[in-house]
PDB file of N, CA, C and O in Angstrom:
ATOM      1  N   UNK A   1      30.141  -8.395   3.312  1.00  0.00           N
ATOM      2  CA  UNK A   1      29.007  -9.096   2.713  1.00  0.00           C
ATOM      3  C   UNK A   1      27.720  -8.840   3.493  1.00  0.00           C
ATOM      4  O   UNK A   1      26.704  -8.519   2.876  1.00  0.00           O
ATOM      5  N   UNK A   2      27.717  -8.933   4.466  1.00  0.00           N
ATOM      6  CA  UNK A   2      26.930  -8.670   5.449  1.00  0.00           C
ATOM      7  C   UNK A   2      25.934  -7.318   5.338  1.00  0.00           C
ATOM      8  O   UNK A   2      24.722  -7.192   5.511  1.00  0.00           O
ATOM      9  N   UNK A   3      26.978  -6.373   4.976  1.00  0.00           N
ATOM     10  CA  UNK A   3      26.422  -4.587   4.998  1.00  0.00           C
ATOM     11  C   UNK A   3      25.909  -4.549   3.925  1.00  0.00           C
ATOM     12  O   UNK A   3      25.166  -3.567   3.931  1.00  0.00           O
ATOM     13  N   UNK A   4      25.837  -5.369   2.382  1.00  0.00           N
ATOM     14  CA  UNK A   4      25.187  -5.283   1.493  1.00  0.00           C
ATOM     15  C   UNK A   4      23.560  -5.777   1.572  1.00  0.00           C
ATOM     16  O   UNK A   4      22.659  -5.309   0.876  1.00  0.00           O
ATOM     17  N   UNK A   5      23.411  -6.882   2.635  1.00  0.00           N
ATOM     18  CA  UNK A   5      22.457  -7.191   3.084  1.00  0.00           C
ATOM     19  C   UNK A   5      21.555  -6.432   3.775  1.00  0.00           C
ATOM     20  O   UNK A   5      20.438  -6.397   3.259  1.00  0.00           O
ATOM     21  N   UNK A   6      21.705  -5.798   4.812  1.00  0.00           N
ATOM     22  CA  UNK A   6      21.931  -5.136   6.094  1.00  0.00           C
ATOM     23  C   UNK A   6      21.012  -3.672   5.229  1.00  0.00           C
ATOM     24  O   UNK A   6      19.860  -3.294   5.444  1.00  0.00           O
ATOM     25  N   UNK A   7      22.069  -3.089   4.201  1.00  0.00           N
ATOM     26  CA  UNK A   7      21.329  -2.115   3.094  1.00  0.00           C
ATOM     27  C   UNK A   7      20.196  -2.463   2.522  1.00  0.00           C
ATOM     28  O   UNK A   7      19.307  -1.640   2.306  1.00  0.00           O
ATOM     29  N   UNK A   8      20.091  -3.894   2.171  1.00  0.00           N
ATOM     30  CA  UNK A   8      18.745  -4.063   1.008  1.00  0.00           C
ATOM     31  C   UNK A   8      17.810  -4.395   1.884  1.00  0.00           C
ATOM     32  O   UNK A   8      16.643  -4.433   1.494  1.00  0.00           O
ATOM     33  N   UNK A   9      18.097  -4.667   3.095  1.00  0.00           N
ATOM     34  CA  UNK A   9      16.522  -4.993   4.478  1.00  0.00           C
ATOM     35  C   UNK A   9      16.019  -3.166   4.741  1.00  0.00           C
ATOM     36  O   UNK A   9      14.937  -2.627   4.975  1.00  0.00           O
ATOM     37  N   UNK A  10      17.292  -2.705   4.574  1.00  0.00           N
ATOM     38  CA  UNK A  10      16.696  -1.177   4.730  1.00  0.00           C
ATOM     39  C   UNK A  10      15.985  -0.682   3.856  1.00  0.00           C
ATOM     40  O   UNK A  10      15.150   0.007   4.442  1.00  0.00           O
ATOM     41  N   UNK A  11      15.801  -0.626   2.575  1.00  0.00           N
ATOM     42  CA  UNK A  11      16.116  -0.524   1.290  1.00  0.00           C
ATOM     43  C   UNK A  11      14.360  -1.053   1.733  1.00  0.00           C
ATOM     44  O   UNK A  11      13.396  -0.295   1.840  1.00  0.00           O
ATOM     45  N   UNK A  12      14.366  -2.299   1.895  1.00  0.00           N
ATOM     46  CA  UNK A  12      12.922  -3.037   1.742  1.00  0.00           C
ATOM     47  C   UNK A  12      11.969  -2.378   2.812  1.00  0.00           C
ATOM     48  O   UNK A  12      10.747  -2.317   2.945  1.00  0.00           O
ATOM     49  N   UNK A  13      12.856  -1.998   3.386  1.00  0.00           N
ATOM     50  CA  UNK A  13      11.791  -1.556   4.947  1.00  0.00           C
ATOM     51  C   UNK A  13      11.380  -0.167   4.571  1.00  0.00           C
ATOM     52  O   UNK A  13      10.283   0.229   4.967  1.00  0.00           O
ATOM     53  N   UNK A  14      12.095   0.569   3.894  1.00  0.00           N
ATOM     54  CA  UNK A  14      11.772   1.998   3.592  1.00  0.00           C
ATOM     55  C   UNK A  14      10.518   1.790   2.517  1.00  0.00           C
ATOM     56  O   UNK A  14       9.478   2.411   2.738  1.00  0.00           O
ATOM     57  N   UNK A  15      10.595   1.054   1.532  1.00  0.00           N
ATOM     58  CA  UNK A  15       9.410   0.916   0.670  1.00  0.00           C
ATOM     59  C   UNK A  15       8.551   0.460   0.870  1.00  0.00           C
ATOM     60  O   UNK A  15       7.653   0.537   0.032  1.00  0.00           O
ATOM     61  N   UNK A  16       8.290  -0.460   2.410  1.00  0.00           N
ATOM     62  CA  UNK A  16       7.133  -1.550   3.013  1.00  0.00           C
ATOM     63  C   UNK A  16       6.568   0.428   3.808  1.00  0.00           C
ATOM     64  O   UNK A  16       5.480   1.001   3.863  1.00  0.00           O
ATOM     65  N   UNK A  17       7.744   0.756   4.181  1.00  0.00           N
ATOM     66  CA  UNK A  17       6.810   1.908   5.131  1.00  0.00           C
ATOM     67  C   UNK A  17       5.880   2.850   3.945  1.00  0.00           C
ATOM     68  O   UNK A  17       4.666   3.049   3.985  1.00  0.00           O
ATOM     69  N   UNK A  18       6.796   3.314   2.969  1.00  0.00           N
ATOM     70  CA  UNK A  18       5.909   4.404   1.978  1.00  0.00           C
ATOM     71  C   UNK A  18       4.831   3.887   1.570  1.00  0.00           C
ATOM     72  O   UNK A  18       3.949   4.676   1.230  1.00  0.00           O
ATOM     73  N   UNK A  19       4.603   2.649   1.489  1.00  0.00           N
ATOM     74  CA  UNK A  19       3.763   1.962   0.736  1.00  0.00           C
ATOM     75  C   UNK A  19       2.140   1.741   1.837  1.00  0.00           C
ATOM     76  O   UNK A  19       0.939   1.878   1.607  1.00  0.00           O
ATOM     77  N   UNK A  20       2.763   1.438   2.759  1.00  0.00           N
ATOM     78  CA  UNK A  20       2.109   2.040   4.258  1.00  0.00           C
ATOM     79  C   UNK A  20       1.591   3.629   4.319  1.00  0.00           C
ATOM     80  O   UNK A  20       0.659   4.128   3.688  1.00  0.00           O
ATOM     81  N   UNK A  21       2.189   4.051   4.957  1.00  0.00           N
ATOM     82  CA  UNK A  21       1.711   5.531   4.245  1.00  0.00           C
ATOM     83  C   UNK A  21       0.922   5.836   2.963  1.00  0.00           C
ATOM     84  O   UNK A  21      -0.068   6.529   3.196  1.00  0.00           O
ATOM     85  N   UNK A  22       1.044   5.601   2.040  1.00  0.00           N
ATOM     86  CA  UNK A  22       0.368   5.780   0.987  1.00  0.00           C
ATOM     87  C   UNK A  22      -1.243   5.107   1.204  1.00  0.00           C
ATOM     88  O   UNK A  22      -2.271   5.715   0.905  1.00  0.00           O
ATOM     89  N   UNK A  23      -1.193   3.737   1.785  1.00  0.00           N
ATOM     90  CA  UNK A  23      -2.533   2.961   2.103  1.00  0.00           C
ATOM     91  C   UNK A  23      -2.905   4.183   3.174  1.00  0.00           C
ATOM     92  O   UNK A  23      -4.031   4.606   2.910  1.00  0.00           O
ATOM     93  N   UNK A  24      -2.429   4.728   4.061  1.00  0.00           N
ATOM     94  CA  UNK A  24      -2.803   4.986   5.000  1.00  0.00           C
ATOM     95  C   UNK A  24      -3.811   6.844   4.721  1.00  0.00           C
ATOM     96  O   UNK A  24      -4.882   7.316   5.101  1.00  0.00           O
ATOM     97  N   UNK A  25      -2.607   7.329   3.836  1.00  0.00           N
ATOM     98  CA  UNK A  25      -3.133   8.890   3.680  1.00  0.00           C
ATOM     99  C   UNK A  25      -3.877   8.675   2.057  1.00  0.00           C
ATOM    100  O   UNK A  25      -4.924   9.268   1.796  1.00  0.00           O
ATOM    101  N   UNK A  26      -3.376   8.003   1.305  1.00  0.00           N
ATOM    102  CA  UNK A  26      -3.865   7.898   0.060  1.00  0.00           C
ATOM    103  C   UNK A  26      -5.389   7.234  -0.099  1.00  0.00           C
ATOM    104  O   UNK A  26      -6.397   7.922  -0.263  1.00  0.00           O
ATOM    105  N   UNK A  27      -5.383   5.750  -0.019  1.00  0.00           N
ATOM    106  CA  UNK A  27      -6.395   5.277   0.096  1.00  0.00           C
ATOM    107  C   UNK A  27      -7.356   4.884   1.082  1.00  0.00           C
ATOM    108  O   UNK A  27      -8.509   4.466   0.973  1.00  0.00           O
ATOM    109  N   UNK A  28      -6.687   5.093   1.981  1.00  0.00           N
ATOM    110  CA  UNK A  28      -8.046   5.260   3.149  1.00  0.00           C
ATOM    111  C   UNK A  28      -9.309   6.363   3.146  1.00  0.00           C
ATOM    112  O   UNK A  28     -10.512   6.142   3.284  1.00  0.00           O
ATOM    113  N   UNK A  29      -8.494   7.826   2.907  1.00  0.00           N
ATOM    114  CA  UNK A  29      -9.721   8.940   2.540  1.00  0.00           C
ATOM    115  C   UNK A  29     -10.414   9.286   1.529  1.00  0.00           C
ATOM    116  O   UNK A  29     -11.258  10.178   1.446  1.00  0.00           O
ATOM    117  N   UNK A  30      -9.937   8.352   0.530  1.00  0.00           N
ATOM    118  CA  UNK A  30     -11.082   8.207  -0.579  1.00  0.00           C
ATOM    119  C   UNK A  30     -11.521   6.846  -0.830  1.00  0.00           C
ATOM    120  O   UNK A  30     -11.974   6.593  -1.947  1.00  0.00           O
ATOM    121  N   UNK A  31     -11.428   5.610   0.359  1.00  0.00           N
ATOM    122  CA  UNK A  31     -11.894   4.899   0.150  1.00  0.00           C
ATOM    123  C   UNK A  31     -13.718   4.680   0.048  1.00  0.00           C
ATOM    124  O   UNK A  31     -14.310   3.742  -0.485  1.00  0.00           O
ATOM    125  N   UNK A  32     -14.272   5.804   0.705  1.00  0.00           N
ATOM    126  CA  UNK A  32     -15.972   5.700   0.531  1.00  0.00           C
ATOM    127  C   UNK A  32     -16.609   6.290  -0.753  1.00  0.00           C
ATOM    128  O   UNK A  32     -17.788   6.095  -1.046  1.00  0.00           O
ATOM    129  N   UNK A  33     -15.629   7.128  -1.603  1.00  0.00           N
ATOM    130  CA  UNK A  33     -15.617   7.777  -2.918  1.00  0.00           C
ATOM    131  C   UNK A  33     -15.755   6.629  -3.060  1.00  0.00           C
ATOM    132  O   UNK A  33     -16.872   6.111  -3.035  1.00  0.00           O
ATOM    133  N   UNK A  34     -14.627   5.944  -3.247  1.00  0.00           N
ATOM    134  CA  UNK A  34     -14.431   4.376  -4.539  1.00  0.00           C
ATOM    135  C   UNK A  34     -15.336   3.648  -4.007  1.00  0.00           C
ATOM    136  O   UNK A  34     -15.726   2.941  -4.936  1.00  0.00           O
ATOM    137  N   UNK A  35     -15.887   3.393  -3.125  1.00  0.00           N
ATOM    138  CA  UNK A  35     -16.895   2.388  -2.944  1.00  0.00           C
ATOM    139  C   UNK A  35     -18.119   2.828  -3.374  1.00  0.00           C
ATOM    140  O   UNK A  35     -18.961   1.978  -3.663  1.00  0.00           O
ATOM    141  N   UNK A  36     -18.409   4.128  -3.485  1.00  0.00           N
ATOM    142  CA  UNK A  36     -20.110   4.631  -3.941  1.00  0.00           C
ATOM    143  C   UNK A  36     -19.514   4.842  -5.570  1.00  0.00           C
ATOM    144  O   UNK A  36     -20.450   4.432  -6.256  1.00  0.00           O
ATOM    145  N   UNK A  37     -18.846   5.109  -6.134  1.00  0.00           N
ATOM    146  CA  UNK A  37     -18.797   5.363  -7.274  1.00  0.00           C
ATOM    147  C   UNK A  37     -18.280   4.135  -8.086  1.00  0.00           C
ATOM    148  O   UNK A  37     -18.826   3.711  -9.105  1.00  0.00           O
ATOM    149  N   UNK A  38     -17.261   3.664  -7.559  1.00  0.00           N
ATOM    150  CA  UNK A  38     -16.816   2.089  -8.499  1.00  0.00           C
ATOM    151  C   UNK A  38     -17.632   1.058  -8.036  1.00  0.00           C
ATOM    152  O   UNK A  38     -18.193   0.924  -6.949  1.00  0.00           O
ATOM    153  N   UNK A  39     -17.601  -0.115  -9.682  1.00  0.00           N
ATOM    154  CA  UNK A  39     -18.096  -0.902  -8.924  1.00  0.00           C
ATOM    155  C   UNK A  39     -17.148  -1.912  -7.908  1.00  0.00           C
ATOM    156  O   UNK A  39     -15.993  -1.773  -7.505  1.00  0.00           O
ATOM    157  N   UNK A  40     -18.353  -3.193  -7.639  1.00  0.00           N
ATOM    158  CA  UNK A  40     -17.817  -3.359  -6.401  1.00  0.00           C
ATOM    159  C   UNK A  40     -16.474  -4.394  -6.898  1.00  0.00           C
ATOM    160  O   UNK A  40     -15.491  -4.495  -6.165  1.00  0.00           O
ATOM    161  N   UNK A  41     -16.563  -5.137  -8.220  1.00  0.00           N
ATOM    162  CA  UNK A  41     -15.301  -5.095  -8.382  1.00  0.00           C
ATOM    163  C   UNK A  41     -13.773  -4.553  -8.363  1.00  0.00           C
ATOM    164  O   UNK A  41     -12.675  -5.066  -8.149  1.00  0.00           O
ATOM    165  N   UNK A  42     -14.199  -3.400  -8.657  1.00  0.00           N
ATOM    166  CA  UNK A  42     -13.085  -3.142  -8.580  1.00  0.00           C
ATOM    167  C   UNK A  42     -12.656  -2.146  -7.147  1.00  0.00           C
ATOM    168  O   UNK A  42     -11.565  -1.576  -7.132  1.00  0.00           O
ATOM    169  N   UNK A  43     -13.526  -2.029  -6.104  1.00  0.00           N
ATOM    170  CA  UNK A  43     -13.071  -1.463  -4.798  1.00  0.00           C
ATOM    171  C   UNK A  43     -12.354  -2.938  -4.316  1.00  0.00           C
ATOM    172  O   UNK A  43     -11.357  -3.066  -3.607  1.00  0.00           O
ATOM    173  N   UNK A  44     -13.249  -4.083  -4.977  1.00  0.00           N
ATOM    174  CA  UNK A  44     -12.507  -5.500  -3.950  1.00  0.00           C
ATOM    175  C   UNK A  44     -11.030  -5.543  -4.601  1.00  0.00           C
ATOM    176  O   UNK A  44     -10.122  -6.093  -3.977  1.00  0.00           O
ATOM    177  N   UNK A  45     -10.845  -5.071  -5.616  1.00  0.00           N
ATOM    178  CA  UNK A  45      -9.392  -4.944  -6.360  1.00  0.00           C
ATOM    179  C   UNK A  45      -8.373  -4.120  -5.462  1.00  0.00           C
ATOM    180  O   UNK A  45      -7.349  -4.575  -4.951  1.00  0.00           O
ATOM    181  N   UNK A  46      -8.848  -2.832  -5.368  1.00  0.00           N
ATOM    182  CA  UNK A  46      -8.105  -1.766  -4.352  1.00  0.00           C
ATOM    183  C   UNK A  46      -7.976  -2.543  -3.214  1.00  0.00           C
ATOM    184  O   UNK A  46      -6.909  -2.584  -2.600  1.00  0.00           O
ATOM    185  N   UNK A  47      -9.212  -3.323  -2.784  1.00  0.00           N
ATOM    186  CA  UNK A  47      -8.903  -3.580  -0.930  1.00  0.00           C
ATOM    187  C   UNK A  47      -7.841  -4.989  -0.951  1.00  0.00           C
ATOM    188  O   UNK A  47      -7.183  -5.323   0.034  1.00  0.00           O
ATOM    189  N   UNK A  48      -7.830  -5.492  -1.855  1.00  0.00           N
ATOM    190  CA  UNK A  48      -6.926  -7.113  -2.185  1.00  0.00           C
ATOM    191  C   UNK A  48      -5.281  -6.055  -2.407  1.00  0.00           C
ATOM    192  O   UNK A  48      -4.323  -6.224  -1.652  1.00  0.00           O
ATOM    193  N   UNK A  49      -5.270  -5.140  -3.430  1.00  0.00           N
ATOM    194  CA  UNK A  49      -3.929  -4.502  -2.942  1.00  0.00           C
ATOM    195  C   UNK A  49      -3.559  -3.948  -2.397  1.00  0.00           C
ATOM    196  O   UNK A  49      -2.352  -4.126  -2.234  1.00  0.00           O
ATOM    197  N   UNK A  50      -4.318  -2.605  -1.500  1.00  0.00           N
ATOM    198  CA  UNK A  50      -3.980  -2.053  -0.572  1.00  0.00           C
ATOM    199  C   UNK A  50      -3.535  -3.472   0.611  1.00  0.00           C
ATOM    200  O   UNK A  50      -2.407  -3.321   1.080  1.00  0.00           O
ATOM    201  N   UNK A  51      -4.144  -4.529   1.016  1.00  0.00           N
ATOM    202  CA  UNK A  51      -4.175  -4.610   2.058  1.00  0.00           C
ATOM    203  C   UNK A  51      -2.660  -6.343   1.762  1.00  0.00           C
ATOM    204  O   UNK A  51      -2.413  -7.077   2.719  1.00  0.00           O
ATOM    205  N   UNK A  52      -1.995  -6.559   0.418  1.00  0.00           N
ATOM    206  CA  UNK A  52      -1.645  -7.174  -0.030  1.00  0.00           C
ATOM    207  C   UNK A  52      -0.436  -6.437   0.376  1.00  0.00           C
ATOM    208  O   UNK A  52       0.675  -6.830   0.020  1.00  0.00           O
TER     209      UNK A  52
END
């Protein structure tokens, strides 16, 4: 019972990291694009989920 657990913390930790990565290489280097070109709604949208 235990190792089924044990799997889905892994399971969660692998998708907390990609998801990391992705903020990190994805939206960080076009974050000054989206801020001069979108408005500012919706960069505060990106920065509430990236940082969510």
């Amino acid at each position: 019972m235990a190792g089924i657990f044990r799997k889905i913390k892994q399971i969660a930790q692998k998708i907390g990291e990609g998801a990391n990565w992705a903020n990190q290489h994805i939206y960080k280097p076009i974050k000054p694009f989206v801020n001069a070109l979108a408005p500012a709604i919706v960069s505060k949208g990106l920065q509430a989920a990236s940082s969510g």
